[in-house]
C-alpha positions as CSV (number, residue, x, y, z in Angstrom):
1,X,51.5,87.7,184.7
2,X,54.0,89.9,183.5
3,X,56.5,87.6,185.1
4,X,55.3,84.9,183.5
5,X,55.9,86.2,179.8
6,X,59.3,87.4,181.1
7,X,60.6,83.9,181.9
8,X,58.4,82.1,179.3
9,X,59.8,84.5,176.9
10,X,63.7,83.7,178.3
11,X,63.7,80.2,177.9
12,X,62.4,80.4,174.2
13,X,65.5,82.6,173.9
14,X,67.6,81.0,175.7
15,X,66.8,77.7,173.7
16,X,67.0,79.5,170.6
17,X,70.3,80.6,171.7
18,X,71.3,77.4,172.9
19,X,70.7,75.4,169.0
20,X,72.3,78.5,167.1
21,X,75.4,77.7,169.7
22,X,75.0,73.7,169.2
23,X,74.6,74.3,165.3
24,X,78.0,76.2,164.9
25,X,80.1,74.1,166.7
26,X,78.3,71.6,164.8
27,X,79.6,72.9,161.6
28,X,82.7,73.7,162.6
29,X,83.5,70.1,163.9
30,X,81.9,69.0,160.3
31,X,84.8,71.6,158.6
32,X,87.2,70.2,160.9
33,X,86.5,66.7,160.0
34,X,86.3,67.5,156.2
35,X,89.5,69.4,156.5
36,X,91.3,66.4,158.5
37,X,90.1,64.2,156.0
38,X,92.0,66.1,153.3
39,X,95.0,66.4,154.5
40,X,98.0,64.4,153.2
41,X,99.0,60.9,155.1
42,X,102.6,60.4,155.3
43,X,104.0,56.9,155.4
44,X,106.5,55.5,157.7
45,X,109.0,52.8,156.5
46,X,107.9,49.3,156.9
47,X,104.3,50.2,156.8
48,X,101.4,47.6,155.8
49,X,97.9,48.7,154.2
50,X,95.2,47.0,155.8
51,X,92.4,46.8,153.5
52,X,89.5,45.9,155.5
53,X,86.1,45.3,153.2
54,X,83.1,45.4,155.5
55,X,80.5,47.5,153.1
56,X,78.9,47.4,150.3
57,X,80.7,48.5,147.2
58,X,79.7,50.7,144.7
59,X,81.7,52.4,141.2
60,X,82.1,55.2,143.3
61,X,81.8,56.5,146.9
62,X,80.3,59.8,147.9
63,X,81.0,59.7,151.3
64,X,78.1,58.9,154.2
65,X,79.1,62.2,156.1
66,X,76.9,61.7,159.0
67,X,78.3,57.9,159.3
68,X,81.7,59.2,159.5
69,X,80.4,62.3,162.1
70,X,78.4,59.7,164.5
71,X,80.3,56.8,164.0
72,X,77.1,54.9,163.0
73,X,76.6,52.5,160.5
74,X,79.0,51.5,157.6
75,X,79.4,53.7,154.1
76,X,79.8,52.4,151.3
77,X,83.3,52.1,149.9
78,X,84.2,52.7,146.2
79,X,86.1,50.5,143.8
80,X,87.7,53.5,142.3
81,X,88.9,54.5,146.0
82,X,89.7,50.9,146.5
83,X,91.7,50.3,143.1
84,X,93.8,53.8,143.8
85,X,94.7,52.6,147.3
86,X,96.2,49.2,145.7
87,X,98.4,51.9,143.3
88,X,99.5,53.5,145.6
89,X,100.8,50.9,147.8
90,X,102.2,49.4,145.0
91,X,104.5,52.3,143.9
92,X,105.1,53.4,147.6
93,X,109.0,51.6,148.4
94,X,107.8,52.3,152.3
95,X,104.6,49.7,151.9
96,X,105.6,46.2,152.3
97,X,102.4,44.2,152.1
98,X,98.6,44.7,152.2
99,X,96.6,42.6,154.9
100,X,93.2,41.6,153.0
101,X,90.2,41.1,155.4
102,X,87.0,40.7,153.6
103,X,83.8,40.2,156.3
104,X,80.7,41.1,154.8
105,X,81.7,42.6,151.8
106,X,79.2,43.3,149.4
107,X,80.4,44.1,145.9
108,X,78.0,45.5,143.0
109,X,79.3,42.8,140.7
110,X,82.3,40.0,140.0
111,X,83.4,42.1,137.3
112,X,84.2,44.4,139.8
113,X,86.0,41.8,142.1
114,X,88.0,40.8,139.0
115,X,89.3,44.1,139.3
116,X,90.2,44.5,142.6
117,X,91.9,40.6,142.3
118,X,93.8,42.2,139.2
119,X,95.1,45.3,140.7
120,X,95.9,42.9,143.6
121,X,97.9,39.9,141.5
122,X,99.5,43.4,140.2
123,X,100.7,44.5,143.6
124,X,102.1,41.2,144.6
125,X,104.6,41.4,140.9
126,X,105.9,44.3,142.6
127,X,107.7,42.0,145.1
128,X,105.1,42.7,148.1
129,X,103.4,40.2,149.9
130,X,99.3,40.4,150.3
131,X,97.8,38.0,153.3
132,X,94.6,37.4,153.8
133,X,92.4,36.6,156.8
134,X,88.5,35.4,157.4
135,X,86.4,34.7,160.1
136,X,84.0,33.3,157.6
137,X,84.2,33.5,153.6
138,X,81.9,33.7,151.2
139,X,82.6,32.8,147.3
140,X,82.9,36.1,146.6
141,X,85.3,37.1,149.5
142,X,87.3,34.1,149.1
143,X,88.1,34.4,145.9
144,X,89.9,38.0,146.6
145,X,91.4,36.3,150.1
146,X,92.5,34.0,147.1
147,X,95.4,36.2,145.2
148,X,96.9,36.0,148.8
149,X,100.5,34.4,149.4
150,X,98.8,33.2,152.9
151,X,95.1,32.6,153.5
152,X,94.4,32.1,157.4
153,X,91.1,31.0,158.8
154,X,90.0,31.3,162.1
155,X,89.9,27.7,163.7
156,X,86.1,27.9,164.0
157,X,85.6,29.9,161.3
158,X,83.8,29.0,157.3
159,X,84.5,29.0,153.5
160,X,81.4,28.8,151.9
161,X,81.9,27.7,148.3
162,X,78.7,25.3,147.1
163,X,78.7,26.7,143.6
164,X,76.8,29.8,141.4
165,X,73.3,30.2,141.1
166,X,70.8,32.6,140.1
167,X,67.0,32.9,141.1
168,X,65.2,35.6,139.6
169,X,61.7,36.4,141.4
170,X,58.2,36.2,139.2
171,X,55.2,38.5,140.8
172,X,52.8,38.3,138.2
173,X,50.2,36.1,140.3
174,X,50.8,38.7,143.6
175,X,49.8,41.5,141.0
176,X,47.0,39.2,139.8
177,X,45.3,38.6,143.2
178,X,44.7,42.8,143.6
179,X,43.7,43.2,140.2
180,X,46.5,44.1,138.3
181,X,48.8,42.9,135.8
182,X,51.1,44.6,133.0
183,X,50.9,45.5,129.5
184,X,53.5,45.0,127.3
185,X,55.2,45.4,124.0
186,X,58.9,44.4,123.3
187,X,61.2,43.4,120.8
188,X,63.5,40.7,121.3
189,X,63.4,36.9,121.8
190,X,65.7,37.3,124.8
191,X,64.7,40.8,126.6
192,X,63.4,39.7,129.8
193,X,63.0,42.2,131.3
194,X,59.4,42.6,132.0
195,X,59.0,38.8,132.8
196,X,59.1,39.6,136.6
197,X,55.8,40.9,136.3
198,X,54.4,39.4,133.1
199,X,55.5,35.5,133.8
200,X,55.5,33.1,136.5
201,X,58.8,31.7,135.4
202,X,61.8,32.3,133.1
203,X,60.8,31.8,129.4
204,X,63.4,29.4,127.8
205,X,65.2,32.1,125.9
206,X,65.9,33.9,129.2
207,X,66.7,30.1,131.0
208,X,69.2,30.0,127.7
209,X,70.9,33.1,128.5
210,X,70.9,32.7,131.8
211,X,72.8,29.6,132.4
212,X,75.7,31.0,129.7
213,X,76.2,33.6,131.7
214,X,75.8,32.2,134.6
215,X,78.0,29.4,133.9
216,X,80.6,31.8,132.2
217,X,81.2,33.6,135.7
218,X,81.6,30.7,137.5
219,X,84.1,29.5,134.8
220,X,86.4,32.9,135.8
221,X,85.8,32.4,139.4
222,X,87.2,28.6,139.4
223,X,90.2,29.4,136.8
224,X,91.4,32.4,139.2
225,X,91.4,30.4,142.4
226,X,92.7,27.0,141.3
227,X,95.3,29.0,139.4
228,X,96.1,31.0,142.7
229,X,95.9,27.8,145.1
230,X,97.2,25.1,142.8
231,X,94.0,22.9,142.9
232,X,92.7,21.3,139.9
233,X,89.3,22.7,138.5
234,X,87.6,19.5,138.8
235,X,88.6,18.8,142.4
236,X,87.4,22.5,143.1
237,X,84.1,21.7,141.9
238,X,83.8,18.7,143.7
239,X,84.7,21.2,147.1
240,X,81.7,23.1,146.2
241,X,79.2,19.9,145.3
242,X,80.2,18.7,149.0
243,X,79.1,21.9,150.7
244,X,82.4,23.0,152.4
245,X,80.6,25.6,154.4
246,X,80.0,22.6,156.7
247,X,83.3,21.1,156.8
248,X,85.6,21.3,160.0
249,X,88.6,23.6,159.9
250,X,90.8,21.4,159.7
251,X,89.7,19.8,156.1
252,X,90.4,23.0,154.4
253,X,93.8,22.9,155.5
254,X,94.0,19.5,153.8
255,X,91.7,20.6,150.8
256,X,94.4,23.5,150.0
257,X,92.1,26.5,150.5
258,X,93.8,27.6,153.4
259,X,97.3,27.7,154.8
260,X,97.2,28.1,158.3
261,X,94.7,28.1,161.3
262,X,94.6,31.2,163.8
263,X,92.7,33.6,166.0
264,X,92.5,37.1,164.7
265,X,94.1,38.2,167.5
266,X,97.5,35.8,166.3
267,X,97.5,38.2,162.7
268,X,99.6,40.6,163.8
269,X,102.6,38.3,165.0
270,X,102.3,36.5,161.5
271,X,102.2,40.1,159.9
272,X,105.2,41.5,161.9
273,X,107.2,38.0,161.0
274,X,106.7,39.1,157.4
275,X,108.2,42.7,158.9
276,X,110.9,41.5,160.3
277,X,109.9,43.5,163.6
278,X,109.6,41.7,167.2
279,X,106.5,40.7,169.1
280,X,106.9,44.0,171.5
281,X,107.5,46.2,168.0
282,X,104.3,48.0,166.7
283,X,102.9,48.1,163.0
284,X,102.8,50.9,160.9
285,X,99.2,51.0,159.2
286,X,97.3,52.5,156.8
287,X,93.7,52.1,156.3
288,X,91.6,52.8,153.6
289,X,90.5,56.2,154.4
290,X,94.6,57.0,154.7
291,X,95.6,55.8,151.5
292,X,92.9,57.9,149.9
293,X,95.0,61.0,151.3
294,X,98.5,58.9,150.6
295,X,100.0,61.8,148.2
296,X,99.7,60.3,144.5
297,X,102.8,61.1,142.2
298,X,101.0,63.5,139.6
299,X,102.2,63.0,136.2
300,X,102.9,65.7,134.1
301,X,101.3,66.4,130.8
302,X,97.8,66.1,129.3
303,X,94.4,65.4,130.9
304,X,92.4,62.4,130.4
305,X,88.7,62.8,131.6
306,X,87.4,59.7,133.0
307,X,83.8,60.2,133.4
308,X,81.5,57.9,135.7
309,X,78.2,56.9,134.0
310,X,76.6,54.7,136.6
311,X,72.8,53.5,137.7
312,X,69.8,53.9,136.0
313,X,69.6,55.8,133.0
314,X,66.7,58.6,133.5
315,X,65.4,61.2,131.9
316,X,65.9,64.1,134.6
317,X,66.1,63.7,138.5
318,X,62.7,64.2,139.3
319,X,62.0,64.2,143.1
320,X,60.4,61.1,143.9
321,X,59.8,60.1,147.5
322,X,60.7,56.8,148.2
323,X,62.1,56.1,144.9
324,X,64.5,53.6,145.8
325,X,68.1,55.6,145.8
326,X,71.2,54.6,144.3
327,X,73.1,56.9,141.9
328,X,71.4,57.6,138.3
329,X,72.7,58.6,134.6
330,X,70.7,61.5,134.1
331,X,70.4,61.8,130.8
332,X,70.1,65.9,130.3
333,X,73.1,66.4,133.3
334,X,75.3,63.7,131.4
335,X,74.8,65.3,128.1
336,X,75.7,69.1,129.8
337,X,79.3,67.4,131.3
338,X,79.7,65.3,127.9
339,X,79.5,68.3,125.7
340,X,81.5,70.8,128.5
341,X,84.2,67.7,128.1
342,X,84.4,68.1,124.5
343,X,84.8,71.9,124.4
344,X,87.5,71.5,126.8
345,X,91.1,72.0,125.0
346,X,92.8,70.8,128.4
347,X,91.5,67.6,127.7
348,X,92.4,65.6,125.1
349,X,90.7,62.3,125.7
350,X,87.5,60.5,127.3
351,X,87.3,57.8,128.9
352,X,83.7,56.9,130.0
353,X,83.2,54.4,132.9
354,X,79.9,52.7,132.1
355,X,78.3,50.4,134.9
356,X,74.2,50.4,133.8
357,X,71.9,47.9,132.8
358,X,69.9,50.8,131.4
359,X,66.3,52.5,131.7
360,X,65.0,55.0,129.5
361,X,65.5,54.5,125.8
362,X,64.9,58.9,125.4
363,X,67.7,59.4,127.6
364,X,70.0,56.9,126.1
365,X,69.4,58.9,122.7
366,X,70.5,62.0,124.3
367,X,73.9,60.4,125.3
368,X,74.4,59.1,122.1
369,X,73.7,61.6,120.3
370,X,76.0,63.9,122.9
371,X,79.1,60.6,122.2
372,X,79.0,61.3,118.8
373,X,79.8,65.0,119.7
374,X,82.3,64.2,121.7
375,X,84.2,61.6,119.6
376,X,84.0,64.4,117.0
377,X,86.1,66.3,119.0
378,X,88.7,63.9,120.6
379,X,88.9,60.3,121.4
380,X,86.4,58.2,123.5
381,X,87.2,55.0,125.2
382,X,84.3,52.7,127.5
383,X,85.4,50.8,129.9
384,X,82.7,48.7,131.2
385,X,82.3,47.5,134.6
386,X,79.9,45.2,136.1
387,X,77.0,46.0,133.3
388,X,76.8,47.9,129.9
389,X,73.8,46.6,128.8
390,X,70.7,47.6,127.5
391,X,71.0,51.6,127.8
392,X,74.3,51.2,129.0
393,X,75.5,49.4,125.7
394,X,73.4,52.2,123.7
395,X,75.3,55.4,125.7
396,X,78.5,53.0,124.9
397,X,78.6,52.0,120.9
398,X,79.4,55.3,119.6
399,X,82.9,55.2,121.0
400,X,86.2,54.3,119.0
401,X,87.1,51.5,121.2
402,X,85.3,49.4,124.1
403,X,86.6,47.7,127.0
404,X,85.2,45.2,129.1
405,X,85.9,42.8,131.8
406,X,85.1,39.3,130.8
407,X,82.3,39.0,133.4
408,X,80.7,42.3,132.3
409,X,77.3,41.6,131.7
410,X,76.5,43.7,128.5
411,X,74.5,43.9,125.2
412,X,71.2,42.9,125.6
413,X,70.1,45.2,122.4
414,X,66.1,45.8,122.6
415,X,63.8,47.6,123.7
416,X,60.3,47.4,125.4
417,X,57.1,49.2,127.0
418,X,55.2,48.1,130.3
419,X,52.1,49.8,131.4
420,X,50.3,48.9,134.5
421,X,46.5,47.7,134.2
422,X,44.7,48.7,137.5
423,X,41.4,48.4,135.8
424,X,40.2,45.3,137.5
425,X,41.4,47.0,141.0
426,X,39.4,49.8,140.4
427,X,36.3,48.5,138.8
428,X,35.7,45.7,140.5
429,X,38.1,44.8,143.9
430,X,36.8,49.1,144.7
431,X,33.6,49.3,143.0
432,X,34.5,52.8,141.0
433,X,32.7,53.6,138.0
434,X,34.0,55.5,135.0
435,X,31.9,56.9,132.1
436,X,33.1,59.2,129.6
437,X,32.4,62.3,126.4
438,X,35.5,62.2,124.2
439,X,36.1,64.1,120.9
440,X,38.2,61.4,119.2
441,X,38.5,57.5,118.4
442,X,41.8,57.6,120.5
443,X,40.9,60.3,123.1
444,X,41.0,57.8,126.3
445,X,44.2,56.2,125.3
446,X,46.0,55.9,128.6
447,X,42.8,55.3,130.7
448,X,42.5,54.3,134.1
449,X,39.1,52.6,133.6
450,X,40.1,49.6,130.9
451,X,43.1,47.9,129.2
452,X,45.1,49.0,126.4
453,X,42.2,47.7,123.0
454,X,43.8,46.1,120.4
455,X,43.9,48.8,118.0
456,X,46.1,50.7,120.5
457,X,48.2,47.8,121.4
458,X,49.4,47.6,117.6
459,X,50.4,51.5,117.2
460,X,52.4,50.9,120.7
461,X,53.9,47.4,118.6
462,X,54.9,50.2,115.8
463,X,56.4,52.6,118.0
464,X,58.3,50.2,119.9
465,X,59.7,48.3,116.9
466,X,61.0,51.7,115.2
467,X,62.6,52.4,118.7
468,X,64.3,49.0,118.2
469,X,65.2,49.3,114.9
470,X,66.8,52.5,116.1
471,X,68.6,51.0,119.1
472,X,70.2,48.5,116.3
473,X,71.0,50.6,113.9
474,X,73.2,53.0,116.6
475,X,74.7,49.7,117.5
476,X,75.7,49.0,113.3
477,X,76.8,52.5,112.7
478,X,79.4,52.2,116.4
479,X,80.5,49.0,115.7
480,X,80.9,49.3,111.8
481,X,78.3,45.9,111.5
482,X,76.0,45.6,108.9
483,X,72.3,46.2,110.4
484,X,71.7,42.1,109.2
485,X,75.4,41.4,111.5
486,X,73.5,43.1,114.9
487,X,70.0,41.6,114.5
488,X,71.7,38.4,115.0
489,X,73.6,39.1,118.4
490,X,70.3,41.3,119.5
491,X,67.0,40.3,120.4
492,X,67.8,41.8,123.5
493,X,70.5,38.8,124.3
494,X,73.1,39.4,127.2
495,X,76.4,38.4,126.9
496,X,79.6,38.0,129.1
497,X,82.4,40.3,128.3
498,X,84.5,37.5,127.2
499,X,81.6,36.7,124.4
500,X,81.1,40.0,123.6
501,X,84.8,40.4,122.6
502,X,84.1,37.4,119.8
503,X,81.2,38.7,118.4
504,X,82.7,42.4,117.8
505,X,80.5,44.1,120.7
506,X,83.8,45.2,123.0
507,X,87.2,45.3,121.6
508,X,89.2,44.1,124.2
509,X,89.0,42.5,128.4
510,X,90.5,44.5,131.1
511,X,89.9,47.4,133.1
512,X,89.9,50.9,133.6
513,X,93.7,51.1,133.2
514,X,93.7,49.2,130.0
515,X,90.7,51.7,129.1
516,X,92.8,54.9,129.7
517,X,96.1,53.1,128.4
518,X,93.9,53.0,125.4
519,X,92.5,56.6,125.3
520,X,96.0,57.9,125.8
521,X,97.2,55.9,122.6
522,X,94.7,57.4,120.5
523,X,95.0,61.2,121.4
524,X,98.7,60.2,121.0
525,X,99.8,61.1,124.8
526,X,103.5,60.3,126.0
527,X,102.9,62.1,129.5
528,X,99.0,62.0,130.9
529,X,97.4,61.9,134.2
530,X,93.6,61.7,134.9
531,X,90.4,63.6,136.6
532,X,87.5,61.9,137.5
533,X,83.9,63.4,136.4
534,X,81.7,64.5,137.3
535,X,83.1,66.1,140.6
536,X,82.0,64.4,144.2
537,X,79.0,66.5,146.6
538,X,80.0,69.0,148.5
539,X,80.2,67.8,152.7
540,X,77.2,70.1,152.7
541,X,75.0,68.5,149.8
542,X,76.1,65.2,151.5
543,X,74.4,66.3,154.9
544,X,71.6,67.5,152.8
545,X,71.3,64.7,152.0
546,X,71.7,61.9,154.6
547,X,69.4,63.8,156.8
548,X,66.7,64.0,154.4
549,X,63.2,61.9,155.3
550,X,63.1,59.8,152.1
551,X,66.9,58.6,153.1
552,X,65.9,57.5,156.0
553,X,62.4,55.9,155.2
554,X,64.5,54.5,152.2
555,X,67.5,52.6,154.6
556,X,64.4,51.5,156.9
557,X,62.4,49.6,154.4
558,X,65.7,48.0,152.8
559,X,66.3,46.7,156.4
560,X,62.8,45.6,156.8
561,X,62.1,44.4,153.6
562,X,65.7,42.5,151.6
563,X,65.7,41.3,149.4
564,X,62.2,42.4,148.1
565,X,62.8,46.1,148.6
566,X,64.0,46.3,144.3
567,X,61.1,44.6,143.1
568,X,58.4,46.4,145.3
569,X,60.4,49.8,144.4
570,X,60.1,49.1,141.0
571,X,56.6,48.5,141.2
572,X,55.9,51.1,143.0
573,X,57.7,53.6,140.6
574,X,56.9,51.9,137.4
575,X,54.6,55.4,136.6
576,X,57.8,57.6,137.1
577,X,60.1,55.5,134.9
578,X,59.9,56.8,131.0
579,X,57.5,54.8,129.2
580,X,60.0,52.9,126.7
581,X,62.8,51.4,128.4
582,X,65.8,49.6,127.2
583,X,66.7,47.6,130.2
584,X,68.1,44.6,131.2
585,X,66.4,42.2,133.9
586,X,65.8,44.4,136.5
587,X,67.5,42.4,139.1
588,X,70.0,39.9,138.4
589,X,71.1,38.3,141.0
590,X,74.4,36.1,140.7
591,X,75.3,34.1,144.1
């Protein structure tokens, strides 16, 4: 017996021993690859950047640590990685070209692509060429292949262009067949919102806003490619009435949206004509991940903070299994950095990158109120990208000038409450019974057991209207408007950048350069260079955090579910959002 424990008592050491082992080389490999990562890329003459866009794309990247450790899965890439890369290659005399391959690309918004196509039109003014390669291409990836000087399609390959559409989804009668529906009180003709659980279609106020904006990025999407392949707009449109996802090879040679067909193994020999090198000679190329540590020239002078407010505004980041990911505002955290930013003498200018479509109206008080601090102190550009609306217009009128891109979805001033009903669930789908002993008229307010009455609908009407009244009158004071001026362009209405710009909501259209060009004029800055805020995760906080449960519970049900994971999230979350939200839709999908 005594044996027994000996050797039992062995291997549990010896496993022990084994795992503490496994874990430090673990760790060290982790350091290894961080410190790798960090390290400056030198470039060799006659190089080419091959910008490969196979993810989905958000404002920024943290880094997917364990994808880059297993070599599993895809992260997602950044546009501001993405837009520094293009820099750089542009200033770098030893980068001749950029070879554009976009399969399965996935941007956030086409205000974002308009970026990336701008920063690339930029890069081929330099002198360089960009070509551009697809297998298959969707709208949205052909019309970056489209700033190409060469677009080459594989001979059985696709361009799917068959118009813009957008189809929001209604599940009022789904709540209604388990007993539940929602409560609500809002202000504005045109805050929809809600409607995805309140309506069984778009009310014609939303259908109104809808098709301008709609209609307004499809506009920019048609101007930039016909401009870029020499095709009229009207013969463009006609392309995409006649399907030409279903269209031989061949026609789109004759149609003009592509200039030669090859196999993607026949790239290269068209890449190293553009060299100059022979068929045996190799190419000298830099990825993505290697431009990011391609050595920037640093300019000398004064800081310019751009600070990345992106996601849902919240109040604080509660832990909430299951609550859907993706990166958040927090409102008590963004006010900290804004008012650190301010008592910073190093820097002498803001610029705050705003991509929200909002969520709590408390928190977007806090950032106001924590803008106004800052502007106090030293001048505050926005620079919008995909969406500024809602809560993100609110955190964004204080500043002294805004900048948009024209197919930034923003505005949308108003506000609104939404409270779940489960009464009929309860009561009579599950039989439970609720009787009560209060001390006051209003002492159940909030109750499980029955519907908001009417007397406690119309104080919630009240509160809600002073919150919009609020909401507008932060937007009159920002934007110098008489209160009268905003109530017309409010009503919770969205608007395209390029609308906003004539009805004083944004100052200009462009992008994050423009935005710190901007800042730098104001602060009166000869020499400048930027930081981005707040800093990145550390590697460990990142493997914190992709090997927590709730991330990986959270990446199977988006697999399982699509495109209903959002809307069930929501639903399922709706009692840990803050009660008054100012919000756009809470999906809008654009395809």
């Amino acid at each position: 017996m005594k044996d027994f424990f000996k050797y039992v008592l062995a291997t549990v050491v010896g496993l022990i021993l084994f795992f503490l082992v496994l874990a430090i080389f673990g760790t060290m490999s982790l350091v290894g690859m961080v410190a790798s990562g960090e390290s400056t890329k030198s470039v060799k003459d006659n190089s080419v950047f091959v910008l490969k866009l196979n993810s989905t794309m958000d404002e920024r990247a943290d880094g997917d640590l364990m994808s880059k450790f297993t070599g599993a899965g895809s992260e997602t890439v950044g546009l501001d990685e993405i837009l520094s890369a293009i820099e750089k290659a542009k200033n770098n005399d030893k980068i001749k070209g950029i070879y554009l391959e976009a399969d399965g690309f996935s941007p956030d918004s086409y205000a974002s692509l308009q970026a990336i196509r701008r920063a690339l039109t930029e890069f081929k003014k330099s002198g360089k060429w960009i070509v551009s390669y697809g297998d298959t291409y969707t709208t949205a990836e052909y019309y970056l292949a489209s700033v190409g000087d060469k677009i080459f399609v594989n001979p059985q390959g696709m361009i799917d262009i068959h118009g813009m559409a957008s189809q929001p989804m209604f599940l009022k009668d789904l709540l209604a067949k388990v007993g539940v529906k929602m409560q609500l009180s809002k202000v504005g003709t045109y805050k929809s919102a809600p409607e995805m659980f309140t309506a069984d279609r778009m009310s014609d106020a939303n259908r109104e806003q809808v098709s301008v904006y709609v209609n307004g990025i499809w506009d920019n999407i048609v101007s930039d490619i016909t401009l870029s392949r020499k095709i009229s707009k009207d013969v463009f449109n006609q392309y995409a009435d006649s399907m030409t996802i279903f269209k031989p090879a061949e026609e789109y040679l004759k149609m003009k949206l592509a200039d030669k067909l090859i196999y993607a193994s026949e790239v290269k020999n068209e890449v190293k004509t553009l060299l100059k090198l022979d068929k045996d000679d190799d190419i000298n190329q830099l990825s993505l991940a290697d431009m990011a540590n391609v050595k920037r020239d640093r300019h000398n002078g004064d800081e310019i903070a751009v600070y990345y407010a992106y996601g849902d505004i919240v109040d604080n980041d509660q832990v909430n299994p299951m609550s859907g990911g993706g990166h958040k505002i927090v409102g008590k955290d963004v006010v900290k950095d804004l008012l650190e930013l301010a008592d910073d003498e190093d820097v002498k200018a803001v610029v705050l990158r705003v991509n929200s479509g909002g969520g709590s109206a408390y928190a977007s008080e806090q950032i106001w109120h924590a803008m106004k601090q800052l502007k106090a102190k030293k001048p505050v550009v926005v620079s919008m990208g995909g969406m500024a609306a809602s809560g993100g217009y609110y955190i964004s009128s204080p500043a002294n000038y805004i900048v948009a891109e024209p197919t930034t979805i923003t505005g949308s001033i108003g506000i609104f409450g939404m409270f779940a009903d489960a009464s009929e669930l309860l009561t009579q789908k599950l039989g439970v019974k609720f009787d009560e002993v209060k001390t006051n008229a209003n002492a159940t307010f909030g109750t499980r057991a029955r519907p908001f009455n009417a007397n406690e609908m119309a104080m919630l009407n009240t509160y809600i209207e002073r919150g919009y009244k609020l909401f507008r009158s932060r937007v009159a004071e920002g934007r110098k408007m008489p209160a009268e001026a905003v109530e017309k362009i409010a009503q919770g209405r969205v608007w395209l950048g390029q609308d906003a710009l004539r009805i004083k909501l944004v100052d200009e259209l462009g992008g994050l350069d423009l935005a710190v060009a901007k800042a730098a004029k104001l602060a009166k800055l000869d020499e400048y260079y930027t930081e981005a805020y707040p800093g990145k995760a550390d590697w460990m906080d990142q493997l914190m955090k992709t090997t927590s449960g709730d991330s990986y519970l959270n990446s199977q049900l988006k697999a399982t579910l699509g495109e209903f994971y959002m809307p069930f999230m929501m639903l399922k979350n709706i009692n840990y959002h803050s009660a008054i939200q100012a919000r756009i839709p809470y999906i809008i999908r654009v395809e």
